[in-house]
C-alpha positions as CSV (number, residue, x, y, z in Angstrom):
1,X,0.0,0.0,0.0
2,X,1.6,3.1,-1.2
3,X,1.8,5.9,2.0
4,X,0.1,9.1,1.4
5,X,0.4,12.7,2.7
6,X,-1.7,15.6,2.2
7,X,-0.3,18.9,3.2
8,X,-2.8,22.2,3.5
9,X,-1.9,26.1,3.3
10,X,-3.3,29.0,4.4
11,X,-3.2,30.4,1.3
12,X,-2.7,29.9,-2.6
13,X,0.4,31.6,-2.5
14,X,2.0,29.3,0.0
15,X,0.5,26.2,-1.7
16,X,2.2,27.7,-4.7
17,X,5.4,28.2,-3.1
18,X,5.4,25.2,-1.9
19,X,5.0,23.2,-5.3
20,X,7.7,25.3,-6.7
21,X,10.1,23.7,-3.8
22,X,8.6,20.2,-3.9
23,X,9.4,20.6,-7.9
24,X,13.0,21.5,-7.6
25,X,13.8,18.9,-5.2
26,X,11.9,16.2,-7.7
27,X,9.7,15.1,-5.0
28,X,6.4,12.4,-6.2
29,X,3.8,14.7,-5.7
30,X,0.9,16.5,-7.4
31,X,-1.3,19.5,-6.4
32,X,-5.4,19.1,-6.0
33,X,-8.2,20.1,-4.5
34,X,-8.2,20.3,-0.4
35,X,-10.1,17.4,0.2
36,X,-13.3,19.4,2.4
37,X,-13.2,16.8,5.2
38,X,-10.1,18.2,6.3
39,X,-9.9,22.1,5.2
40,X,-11.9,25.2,4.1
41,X,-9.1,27.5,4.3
42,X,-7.3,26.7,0.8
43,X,-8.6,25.3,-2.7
44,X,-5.1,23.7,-2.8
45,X,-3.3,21.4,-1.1
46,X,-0.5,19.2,-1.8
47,X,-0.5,15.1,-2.3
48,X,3.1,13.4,-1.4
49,X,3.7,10.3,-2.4
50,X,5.8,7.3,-0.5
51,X,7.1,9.5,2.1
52,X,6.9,9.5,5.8
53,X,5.6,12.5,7.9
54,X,9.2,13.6,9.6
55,X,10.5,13.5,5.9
56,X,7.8,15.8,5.3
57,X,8.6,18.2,8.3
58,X,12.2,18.6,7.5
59,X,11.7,19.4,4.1
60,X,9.0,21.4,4.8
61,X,11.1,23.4,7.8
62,X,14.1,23.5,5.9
63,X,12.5,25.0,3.3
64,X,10.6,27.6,5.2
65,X,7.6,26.4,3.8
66,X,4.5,27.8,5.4
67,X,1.8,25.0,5.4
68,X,-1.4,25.0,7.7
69,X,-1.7,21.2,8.6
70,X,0.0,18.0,7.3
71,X,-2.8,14.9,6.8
72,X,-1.7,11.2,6.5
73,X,-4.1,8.7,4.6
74,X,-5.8,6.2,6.0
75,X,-7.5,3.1,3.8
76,X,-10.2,1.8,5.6
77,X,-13.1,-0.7,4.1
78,X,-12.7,1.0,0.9
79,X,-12.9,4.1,2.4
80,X,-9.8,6.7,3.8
81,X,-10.0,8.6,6.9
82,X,-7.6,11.8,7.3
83,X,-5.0,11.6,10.3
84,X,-4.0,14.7,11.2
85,X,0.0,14.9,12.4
86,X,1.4,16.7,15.2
């Protein structure tokens, strides 16, 4: 099962910003629609592919990236449930 992490902004710029970094550094991601079950604040959010959530962080810190919350996916009975990280 492949891991998946979906990181929300505040903003369309810093959704922006941030696809502009994840681009540079050749990361497997792709930029969609906030799912609604987890945020109204953004229309954008980022999907990262087949990394963990403290890879996420670093880059994410490092990179002064300024992201609202960071969601990992949760399959459950054909269904997924959003886990929201500390």
């Amino acid at each position: 099962m492949n891991r998946q992490i979906v990181i929300t902004f505040n903003s369309t710029h810093s959704a922006m910003a941030a696809e502009d970094i994840f681009k540079e550094l050749k990361l497997d991601f792709e930029l969609i629609p906030t799912p609604r079950e987890i945020s109204a604040e953004c229309g954008f959010a980022l999907l990262v592919r087949e990394m963990d959530i403290a890879e996420i962080f670093l880059i994410c810190n490092q990179n002064q990236i300024k992201y609202d919350n960071i969601y990992q996916i949760k399959y459950n009975d054909g269904g997924k449930e959003y886990e929201k990280s500390d």
